[in-house]
C-alpha positions, -999 to +999 in steps of 0.1 A: +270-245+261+261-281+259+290-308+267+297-338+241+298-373+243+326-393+233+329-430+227+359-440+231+380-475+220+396-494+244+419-527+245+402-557+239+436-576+251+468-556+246+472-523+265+488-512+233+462-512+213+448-477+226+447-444+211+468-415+219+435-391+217+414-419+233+439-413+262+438-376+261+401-375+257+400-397+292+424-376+307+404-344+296+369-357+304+347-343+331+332-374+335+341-410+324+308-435+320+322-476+323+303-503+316+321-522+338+338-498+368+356-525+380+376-535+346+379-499+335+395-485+369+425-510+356+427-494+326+427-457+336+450-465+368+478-484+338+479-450+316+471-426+353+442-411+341+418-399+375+386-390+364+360-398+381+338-426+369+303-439+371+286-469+358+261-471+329+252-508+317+224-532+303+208-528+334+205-491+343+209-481+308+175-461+309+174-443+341+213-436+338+209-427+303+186-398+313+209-381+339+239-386+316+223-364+291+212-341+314+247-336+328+257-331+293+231-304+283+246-290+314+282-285+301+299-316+308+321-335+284+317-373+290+336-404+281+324-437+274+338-465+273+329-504+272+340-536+286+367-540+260+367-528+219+341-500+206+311-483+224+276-498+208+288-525+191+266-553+209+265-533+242+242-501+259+264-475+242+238-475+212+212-465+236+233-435+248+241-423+216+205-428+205+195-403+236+218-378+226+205-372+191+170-369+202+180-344+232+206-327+207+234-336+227+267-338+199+284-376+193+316-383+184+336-415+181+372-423+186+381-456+167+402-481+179+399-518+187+368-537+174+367-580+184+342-582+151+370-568+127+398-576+143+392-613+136+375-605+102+406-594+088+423-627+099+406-647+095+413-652+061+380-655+046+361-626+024+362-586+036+350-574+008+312-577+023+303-592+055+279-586+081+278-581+116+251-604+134+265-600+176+255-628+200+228-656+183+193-650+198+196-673+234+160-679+224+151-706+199+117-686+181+143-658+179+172-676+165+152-693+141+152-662+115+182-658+118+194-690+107+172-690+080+189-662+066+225-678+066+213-711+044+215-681+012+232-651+031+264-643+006+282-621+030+310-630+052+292-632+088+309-626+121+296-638+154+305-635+191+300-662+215+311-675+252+337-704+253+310-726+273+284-722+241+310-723+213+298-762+205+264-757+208+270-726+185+290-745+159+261-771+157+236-747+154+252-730+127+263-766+108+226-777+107+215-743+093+247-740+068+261-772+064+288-791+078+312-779+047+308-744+051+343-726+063+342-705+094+374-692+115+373-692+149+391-663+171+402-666+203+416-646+230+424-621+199+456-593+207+465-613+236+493-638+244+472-664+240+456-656+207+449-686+187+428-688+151+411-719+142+402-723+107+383-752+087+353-763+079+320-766+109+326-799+105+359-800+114+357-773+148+331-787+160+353-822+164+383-798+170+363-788+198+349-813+209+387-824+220+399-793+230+373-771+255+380-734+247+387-709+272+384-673+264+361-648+242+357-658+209+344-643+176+339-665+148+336-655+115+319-676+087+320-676+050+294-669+031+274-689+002+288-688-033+266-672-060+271-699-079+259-724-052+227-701-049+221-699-090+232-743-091+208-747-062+179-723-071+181-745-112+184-775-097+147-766-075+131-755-107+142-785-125+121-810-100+092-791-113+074-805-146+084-783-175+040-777-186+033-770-147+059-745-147+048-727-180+015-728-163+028-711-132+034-677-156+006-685-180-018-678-147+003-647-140-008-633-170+022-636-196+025-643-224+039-682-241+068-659-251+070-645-220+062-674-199+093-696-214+117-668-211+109-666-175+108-703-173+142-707-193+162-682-168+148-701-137+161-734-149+194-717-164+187-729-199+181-711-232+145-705-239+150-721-276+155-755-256+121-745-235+106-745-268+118-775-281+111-796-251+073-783-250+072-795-288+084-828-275+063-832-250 
């Protein structure tokens, strides 16, 4: 009978912050799989869990994968478990878990601590719909879509990012959003010295600028208003002239009816002005 895999949450800070079943499930392990050995062993020695443990990171990911799974189709159970927070959230657990679907190896996960939501829900900013974007692309041709997105991205969007490129990160994201927009910036979150700057880019970038951070950080930005997007969108249409705009859907095939109610909902105006501006014209 095949083993399972089990991707277990651990402290991203506070020791308290872990499971009573991620413990057991360590404890009950035949095999525990650390992204980092050397951080973990502290962990398992503070709740005396002695399993043995093996390392599986960015690096060996592939070939370690493989025997992992093999072990597993074997009979073992096996735990994994990530530098701090939740397997596969922006580390090689997702590559794991995709090997064991395709080998038919079972998944479960045991939730816990997550950096990404942890400082989404204070960061008092919008949970109703966010999204999760990780680390920004180090590379500038990969970054660039990225950014793109965020000039009309809605959703609240949560980052992580290194204390030595938090400025750098803050500019980037003010010349792709504006200085105005809000974002929240978590540091050092469940531990003593947990701190949660909020304001606009603007502002943290000077805030900053004055005070190097130390620690991980997540930041978490707000996202556009629909209203800004509609305001914005009218405001483009309205730059163009009224006949070359009617023409635009004219040479689409619709019809003048047609044409102006298109050409009314782009600019935000009723199509009975549309029609009484082309008679003025």
């Amino acid at each position: 009978m095949a083993g399972k895999l089990y991707l277990c949450a651990t402290p991203i800070g506070n020791l308290g912050d872990i499971t009573y079943r991620v413990v057991e499930t360590l404890k009950n392990a035949d095999l525990i799989a650390a992204e980092d050995t050397r951080g973990s062993i502290r962990l398992l020695n503070h709740f005396d869990i002695h399993v043995p443990m093996t390392s599986y990171h960015e690096y060996n990911k592939m070939e370690k994968g493989r025997i992992l799974v093999q072990k597993m189709l074997d009979g073992a159970n096996i735990a994994l478990v990530t530098d701090a927070g939740t397997p596969g959230i922006s580390d090689p657990g997702e590559e794991l878990v995709r090997m064991c679907h395709e080998a038919g190896v079972e998944v479960t996960s045991l939730p816990g601590p997550a950096a990404c939501i942890t400082a989404l829900t204070m960061s008092g900013l919008s949970t109703r719909r966010f999204c999760f974007e990780g680390f920004l692309p180090v590379d500038k041709k990969e970054r660039e879509p990225v950014l793109a997105r965020l000039g009309t991205e809605t959703r609240t969007t949560v980052f992580y990012e290194a204390p030595h490129r938090l400025l750098k990160t803050l500019q980037i994201l003010q010349e792709a959003a504006g200085e105005s927009r809000q974002i929240a910036v978590c540091r050092e979150l469940t531990k003593l010295h947990e701190t949660v700057f909020r304001g606009s880019l603007a502002e943290a970038i000077s805030y900053y600028t004055e005070k190097p951070p130390k620690g991980e950080i997540v930041l978490v930005m707000e996202g556009v208003s629909e209203k800004e997007l509609i305001r914005s969108r009218e405001e483009s249409f309205a730059q163009i002239p009224l006949r070359d705009h009617m023409q635009r859907y004219l040479d689409q095939g619709l019809s003048k009816k047609e044409a102006m109610k298109s050409v009314a909902a782009d600019r935000g105006v009723s199509k009975r002005e549309i029609y009484q501006q082309l008679l003025e014209d």
